[in-house]
C-alpha positions in Angstrom: 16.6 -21.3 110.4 16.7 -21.3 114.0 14.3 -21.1 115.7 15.7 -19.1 118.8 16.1 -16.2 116.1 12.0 -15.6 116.7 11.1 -14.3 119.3 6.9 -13.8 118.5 5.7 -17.0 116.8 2.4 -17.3 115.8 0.7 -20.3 114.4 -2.2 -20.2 112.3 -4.0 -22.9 109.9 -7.5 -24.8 109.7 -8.6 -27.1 112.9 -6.9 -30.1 113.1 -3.8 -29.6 111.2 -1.5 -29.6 114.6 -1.1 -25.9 115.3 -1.8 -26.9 119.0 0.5 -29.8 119.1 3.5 -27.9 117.1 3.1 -25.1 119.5 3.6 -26.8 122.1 6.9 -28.5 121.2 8.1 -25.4 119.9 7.5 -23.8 123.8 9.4 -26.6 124.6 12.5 -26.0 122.6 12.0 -22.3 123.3 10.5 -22.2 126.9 8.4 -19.3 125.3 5.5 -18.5 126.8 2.5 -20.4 125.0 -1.3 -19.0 124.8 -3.9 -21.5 122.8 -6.2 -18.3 121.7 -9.2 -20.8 122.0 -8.4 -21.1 125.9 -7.9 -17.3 125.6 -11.8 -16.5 124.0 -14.2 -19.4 125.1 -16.2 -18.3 127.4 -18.3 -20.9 129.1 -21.2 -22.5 127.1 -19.2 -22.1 124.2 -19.6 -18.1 124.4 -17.0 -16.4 122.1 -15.7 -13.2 123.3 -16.4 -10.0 121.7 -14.0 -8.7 119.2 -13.3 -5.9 121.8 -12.1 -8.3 124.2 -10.1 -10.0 121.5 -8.1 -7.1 120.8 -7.8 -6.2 124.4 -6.0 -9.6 125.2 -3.9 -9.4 122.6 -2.6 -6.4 123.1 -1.8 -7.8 126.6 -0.1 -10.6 125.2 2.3 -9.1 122.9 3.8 -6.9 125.9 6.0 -10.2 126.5 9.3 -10.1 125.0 8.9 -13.3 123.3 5.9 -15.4 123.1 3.9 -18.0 121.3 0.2 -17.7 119.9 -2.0 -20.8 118.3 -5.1 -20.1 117.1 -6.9 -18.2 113.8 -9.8 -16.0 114.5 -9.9 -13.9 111.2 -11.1 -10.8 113.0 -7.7 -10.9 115.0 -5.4 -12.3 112.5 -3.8 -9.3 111.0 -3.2 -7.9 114.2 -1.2 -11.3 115.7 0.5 -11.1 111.8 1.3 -7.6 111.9 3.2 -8.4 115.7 5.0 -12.0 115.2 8.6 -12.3 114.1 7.4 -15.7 112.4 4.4 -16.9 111.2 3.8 -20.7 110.7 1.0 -21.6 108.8 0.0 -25.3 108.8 -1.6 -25.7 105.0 -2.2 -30.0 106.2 -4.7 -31.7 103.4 -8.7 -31.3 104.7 -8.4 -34.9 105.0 -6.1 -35.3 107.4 -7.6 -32.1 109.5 -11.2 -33.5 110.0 -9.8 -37.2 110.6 -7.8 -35.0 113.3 -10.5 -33.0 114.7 -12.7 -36.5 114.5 -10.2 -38.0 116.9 -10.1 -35.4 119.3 -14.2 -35.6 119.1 -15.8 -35.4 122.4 -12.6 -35.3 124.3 -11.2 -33.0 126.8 -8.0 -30.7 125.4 -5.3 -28.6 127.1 -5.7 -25.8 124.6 -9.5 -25.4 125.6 -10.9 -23.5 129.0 -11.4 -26.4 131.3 -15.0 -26.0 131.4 -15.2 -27.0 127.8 -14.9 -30.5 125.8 -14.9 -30.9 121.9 -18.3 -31.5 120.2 -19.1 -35.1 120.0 -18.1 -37.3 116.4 -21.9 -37.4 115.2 -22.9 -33.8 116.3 -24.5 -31.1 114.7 -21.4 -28.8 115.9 -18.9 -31.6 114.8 -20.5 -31.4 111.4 -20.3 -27.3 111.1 -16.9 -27.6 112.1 -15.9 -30.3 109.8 -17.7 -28.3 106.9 -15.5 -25.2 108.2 -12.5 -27.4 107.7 -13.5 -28.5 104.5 -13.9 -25.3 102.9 -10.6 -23.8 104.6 -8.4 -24.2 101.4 -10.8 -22.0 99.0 -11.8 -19.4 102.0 -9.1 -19.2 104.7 -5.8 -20.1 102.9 -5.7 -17.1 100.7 -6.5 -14.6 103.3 -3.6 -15.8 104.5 -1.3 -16.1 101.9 -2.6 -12.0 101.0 -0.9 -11.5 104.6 2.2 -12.9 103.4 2.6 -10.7 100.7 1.3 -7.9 103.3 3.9 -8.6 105.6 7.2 -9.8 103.2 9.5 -8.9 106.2 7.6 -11.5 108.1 9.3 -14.9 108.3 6.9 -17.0 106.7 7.2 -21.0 107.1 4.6 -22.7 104.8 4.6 -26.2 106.5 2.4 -28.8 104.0 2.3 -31.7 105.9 2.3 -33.4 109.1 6.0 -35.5 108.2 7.2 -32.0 107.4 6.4 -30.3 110.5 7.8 -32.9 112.5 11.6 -32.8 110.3 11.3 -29.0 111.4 10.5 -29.9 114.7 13.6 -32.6 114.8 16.0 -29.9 113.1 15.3 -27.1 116.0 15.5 -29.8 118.9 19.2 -31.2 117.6 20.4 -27.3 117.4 
């Protein structure tokens, strides 16, 4: 597959499995436009925007002729499924996520507003969020896979691990 062919990419997947990072170096090989959704609904003091608001800015987003979205946000997801050409879902081993997301801890990120920094390693937030990760497989992975077999038209790459992202990655650089 090349990855030219899709023009509205979205990635979705639990924190810490590389959707930020992928997305990134696919803008890269695309020069796509790239929005990190959690730069796009943070407000400051870690205020979420309202559903509303959610819509609102996606609807902006997908006038663009081609583009690329990160981020999950159930309330959103069908919509951002319903518009992409190709949806990548990162389905990365809990494991690996929360070793991730523990790496990251208390660090400033690119795909966050810059008036935000990650939760600290021995938080209480750090903790929620690792438990959300945790239980991602049994509560987030088959909303997702019902999506798939919502949307069968959709282009659907179901990427496992982190060495098989980065082979696809390799692939559409040498193209």
């Amino acid at each position: 597959m090349d990855i030219h062919e899709s023009k509205k990419i979205i990635l979705i997947g639990s924190g810490g499995s590389g959707k930020s990072y992928i997305a990134k170096k696919i803008a890269q090989i695309t020069n796509y436009p790239l929005y990190h959704l959690d730069n796009e609904f943070w407000k400051p003091d870690w205020i979420m925007a309202t559903k509303e608001e959610k819509i609102k800015r996606h609807e902006e987003l997908f006038d663009g002729e081609t583009w690329i979205i990160d981020g999950n946000y159930n309330s959103t997801l069908e919509i951002r499924f319903a518009a992409a050409d190709l949806v990548v879902f990162l389905d990365v081993n809990r494991i690996v996520c929360i070793l991730s997301a523990a790496r990251r801890a208390g660090k400033k990120r690119s795909d966050l507003p810059d008036y935000l920094t990650e939760s600290k390693w021995f938080s209480k937030e750090f903790a929620q969020f690792a438990k959300w990760q945790w239980n991602y497989p049994k509560y987030d992975r088959p909303k997702i896979l019902a999506l798939r077999d919502k949307y069968p038209e959709k282009k659907f790459l179901h990427i496992k691990s982190r060495d098989e992202a980065n082979k696809l990655l390799d692939k559409w650089r040498s193209k």
